[in-house]
C-alpha positions, 0 to 999 in steps of 0.5 A: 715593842712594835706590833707586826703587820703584814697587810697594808689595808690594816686600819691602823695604818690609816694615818700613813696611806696615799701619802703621794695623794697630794689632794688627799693627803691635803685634805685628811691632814687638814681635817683630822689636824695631823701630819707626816714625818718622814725619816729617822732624823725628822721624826727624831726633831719633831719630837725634839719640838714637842709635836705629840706623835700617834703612831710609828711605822717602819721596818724593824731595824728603824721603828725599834729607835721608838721603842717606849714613845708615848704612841703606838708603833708598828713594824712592816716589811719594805712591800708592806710600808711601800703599798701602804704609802704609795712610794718606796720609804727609803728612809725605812719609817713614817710618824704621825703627829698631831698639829698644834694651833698656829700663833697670831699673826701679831704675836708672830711679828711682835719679836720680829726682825726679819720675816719672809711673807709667801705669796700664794707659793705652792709647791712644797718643795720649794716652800720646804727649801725656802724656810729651810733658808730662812731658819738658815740664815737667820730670819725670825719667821714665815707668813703665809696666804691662805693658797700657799702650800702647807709647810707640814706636808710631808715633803715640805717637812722633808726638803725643809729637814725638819726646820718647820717644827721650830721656825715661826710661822702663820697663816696671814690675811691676803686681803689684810695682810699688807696693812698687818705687816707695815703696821706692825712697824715692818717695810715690805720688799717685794721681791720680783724680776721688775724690781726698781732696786737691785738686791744689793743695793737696797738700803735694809731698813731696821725691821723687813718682810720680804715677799717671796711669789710662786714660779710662774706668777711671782708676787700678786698684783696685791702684795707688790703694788702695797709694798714699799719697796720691790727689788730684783736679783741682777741677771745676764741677758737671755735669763729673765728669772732663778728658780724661786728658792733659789733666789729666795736664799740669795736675797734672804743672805744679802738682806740679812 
């Protein structure tokens, strides 16, 4: 049975404010190894995966679906839930979960096909919209740099529904990650506007890590000058690039 609160600066709701404090919310997740999952559906997924909640927050008709699950849950009003987050929850609930370790990178890339390296990409939404693609269409795995956003932050896990709870994914070396990669039996695709090759005329070779850059910058002078091979999407005059999402789902749809 959820527990009633009326005030948003109530110690129990400490895992659920400031969530549109990306600085803030970065660094307290990080630090105290939790994350927020927003909505029914994707809470109802992580928990499907096996992440260990710590609390529920929402409005009574949508904390009652937790009713009985192993963590605390707390019934809100609207105002309270908003002043507690910073923003209206139209979803109607919040969870905390716990992280779990992340896998080394060579166990990530040992059962591996097709994995997606992400360069240094820091806006969540696109990191979200991107591994959603990458579950979609049937990619094995993400890897990530150091200075990439983090696919558990709330709105990566939102515009990703949920995938980041099932889809493989690490962290991998900037310095290292190259040699990783290529000797783990993987050629590297740099995909970049001043691509040699256009996507659909690229040989797919048995085992590919396509390197995905973020907007603005694309692929870091590293990772495009060790890659085997840099392709590009075709595009008509007087456009010079797509959003990187998006031309993350075309090449990961054709490279396939």
């Amino acid at each position: 049975m959820a527990e009633r609160i009326e005030d948003p600066s109530d110690p129990r709701l400490r895992d659920f404010l400031h969530l549109r404090d990306t600085d803030l919310r970065t660094s307290l997740e990080a630090a105290e190894g939790i994350f927020i999952a927003e909505g029914a559906t994707t809470i109802q997924r992580a928990l499907v995966a096996g992440y260990r909640p710590r609390a529920f927050v929402g409005t009574p008709d949508r904390v009652a679906a937790f009713d009985g699950a192993d963590a605390p849950s707390f019934e809100v009003d609207e105002e309270v839930l908003a002043a507690t987050a910073g923003f209206r929850v139209h979803r109607g609930a919040l969870a905390s979960f716990d992280r779990r370790p992340l896998p080394a990178v060579a166990d990530l890339l040992a059962g591996a096909r097709r994995v997606v390296v992400l360069d240094d990409l820091v806006d969540t939404t696109n990191l979200g919209l991107i591994l959603r693609s990458v579950a979609a269409l049937g990619w094995d795995a993400a890897l990530l740099t150091p200075r990439c956003a983090d696919p558990l932050y709330r709105r990566a896990v939102k515009t990703s529904m949920g995938v980041v709870f099932t889809l493989p994914w690490t962290r991998i070396p900037h310095r290292d990650g190259p040699a990783m990669v290529r000797d783990a039996g993987f050629t590297l695709a740099a995909l970049t506007p001043d691509g040699d090759i256009e996507v659909r005329e690229a040989v797919v070779p048995e085992r590919l890590a396509l390197v995905l850059g973020s907007e603005g910058p694309g692929v870091s002078a590293r990772w495009r000058d060790t890659a085997d091979l840099r392709i590009r999407i075709a595009m008509r005059d007087g456009v010079d690039s797509l959003n990187v999402a998006a031309a993350a789902a075309i090449a990961l749809h054709t490279l396939g």
